[in-house]
C-alpha positions, 0 to 999 in steps of 0.5 A: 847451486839450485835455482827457484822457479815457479810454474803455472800449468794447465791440464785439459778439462776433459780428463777425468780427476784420476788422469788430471791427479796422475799428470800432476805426479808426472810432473812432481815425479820429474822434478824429484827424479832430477834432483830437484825439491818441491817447495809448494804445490797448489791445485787451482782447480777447474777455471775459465779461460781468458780466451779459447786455447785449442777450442777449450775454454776452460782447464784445470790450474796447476802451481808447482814452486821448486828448485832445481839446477839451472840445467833442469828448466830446459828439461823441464819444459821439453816434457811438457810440450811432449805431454798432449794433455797440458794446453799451456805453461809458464815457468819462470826463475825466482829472485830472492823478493820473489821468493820472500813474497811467495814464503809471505803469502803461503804463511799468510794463506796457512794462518787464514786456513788455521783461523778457520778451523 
């Protein structure tokens, strides 16, 4: 039986956006390669940080929603204290209301896109 998570990422800002899109496939690429399923992906884009993580003070967000085996998070977050270009993770198990919320929200998120155009 395959677990939910959900991870928040942040890539170094001094990557160009061709290094920050082919980390982000790493990452997408490892999930997929362990059996895993994306369920939704968002690029935050470059923000503020809240205070300075290795003398940087900004950073490019990454959201990734997928599941996976609960064997996989161990795995998961090896690789990225291993890559040099991620200064911070949080990867954390759904429950079930967390799983409806995040459903709710990206339906309300589509409709609001759909609205505007």
């Amino acid at each position: 039986m395959k677990n939910q998570y959900e991870t928040v990422f942040i890539i170094t800002p001094v990557l160009s956006d061709i290094q920050v899109k082919e980390t982000v496939k790493k990452f997408r690429d490892i999930i997929t390669e362990h059996g895993g399923e994306m369920v939704n992906e968002e690029d935050w884009g470059l923000r503020k940080l809240a205070y300075p993580i290795q003398k940087k003070s900004t950073g490019f967000y990454q959201l990734f929603e997928f599941a996976a085996d609960p064997s996989f998070a161990k795995i998961w977050e090896t690789q990225f204290r291993r890559d040099e270009r991620i200064i911070r993770f949080l990867t954390f198990s759904k429950d079930k209301h967390a799983v409806a919320y995040s459903e709710k929200r990206r339906n309300k998120t589509k409709a609001k896109t759909e609205k505007e155009n």
